[in-house]
N, C-alpha and C positions, 0 to 999 in steps of 0.2 A: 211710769209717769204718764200719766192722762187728764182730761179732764174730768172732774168728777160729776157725774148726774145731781150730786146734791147740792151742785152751787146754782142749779139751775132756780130755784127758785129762792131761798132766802138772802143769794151775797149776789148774783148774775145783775138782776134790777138794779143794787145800788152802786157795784161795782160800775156797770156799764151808763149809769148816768152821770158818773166823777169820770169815767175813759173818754165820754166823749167832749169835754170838757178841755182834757188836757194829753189828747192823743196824740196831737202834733208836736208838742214838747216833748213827750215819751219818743216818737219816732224819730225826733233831730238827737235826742241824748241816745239811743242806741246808733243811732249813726255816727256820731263822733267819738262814743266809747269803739266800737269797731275802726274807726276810720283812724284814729291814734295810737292802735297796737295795745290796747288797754285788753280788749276779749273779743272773742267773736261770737261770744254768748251772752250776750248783756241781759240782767233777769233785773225785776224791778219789784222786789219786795214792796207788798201795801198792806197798810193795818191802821185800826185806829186810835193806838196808842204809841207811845215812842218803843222803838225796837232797836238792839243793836248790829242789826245787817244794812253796809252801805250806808248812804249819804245822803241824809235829806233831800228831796230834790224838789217836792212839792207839799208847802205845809196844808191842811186839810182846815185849821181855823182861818187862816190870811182866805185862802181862796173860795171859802166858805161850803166845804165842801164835807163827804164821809170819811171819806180814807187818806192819807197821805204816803206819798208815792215817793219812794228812796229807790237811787241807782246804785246796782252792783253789777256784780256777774260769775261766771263758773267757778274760777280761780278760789274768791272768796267761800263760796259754798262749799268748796272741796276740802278747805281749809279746816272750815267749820264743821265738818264732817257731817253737813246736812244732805249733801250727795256723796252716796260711797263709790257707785261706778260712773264715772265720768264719760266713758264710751255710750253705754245707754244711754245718760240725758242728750250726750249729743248726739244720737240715734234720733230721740225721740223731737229734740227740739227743732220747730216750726222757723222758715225761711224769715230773720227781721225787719225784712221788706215791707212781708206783708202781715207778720204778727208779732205782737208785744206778748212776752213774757214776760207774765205776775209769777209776785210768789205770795199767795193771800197768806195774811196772819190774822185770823180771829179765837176766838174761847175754843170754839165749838169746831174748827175747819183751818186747816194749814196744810195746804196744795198750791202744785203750779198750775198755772192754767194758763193758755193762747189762745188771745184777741185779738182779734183782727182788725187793723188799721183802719176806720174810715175809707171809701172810698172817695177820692177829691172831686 
């Protein structure tokens, strides 16, 4: 699990103009999924059609935006057998302090990737 060089230029642009938008809402809902015993991996499936991981959390027509942002986390994924080793991702996954974990869903590109929180 890494980021992939190839989101740098066709999904990074529009991804990170819908993140910084609604980065502070993604950081309070990884905080409160953490802070309720929910996961301590909270992943935030985005894509710009309806998907069935997680829970809408941000509609992308209402906010007029590309992607629309659902909350889940490890539990689910493992469930769903989109992660097989559990130990790696939490190896690999980024402190959520300071980064959000996507899980992009497009045609062409379905990776996680870690963004980095604004700095206040």
């Amino acid at each position: 699990m890494h980021n992939d060089p190839e989101l740098n230029g066709k999904y990074l642009g529009t991804i990170s103009r819908d993140f910084v938008k609604v980065s502070d809402t993604l950081k309070e809902a990884s905080y409160q999924i953490r802070k309720r015993g929910f996961s301590a991996y909270p992943i935030f499936p985005v894509c710009k059609e309806e998907q069935p991981i997680g829970q809408l959390l941000l509609d992308r027509k209402i906010l007029n935006m590309e992607w629309n942002y659902y909350a889940s986390y490890l539990d689910e994924f493992s469930q769903r057998e989109l992660i097989k080793e559990d130990e790696e991702f939490k190896a690999a996954y980024k402190d959520p302090d300071e980064f959000c974990c996507l899980f992009v869903v497009d045609k062409e590109f379905t990776n996680f990737v870690f963004i980095p929180y604004p700095e206040d």
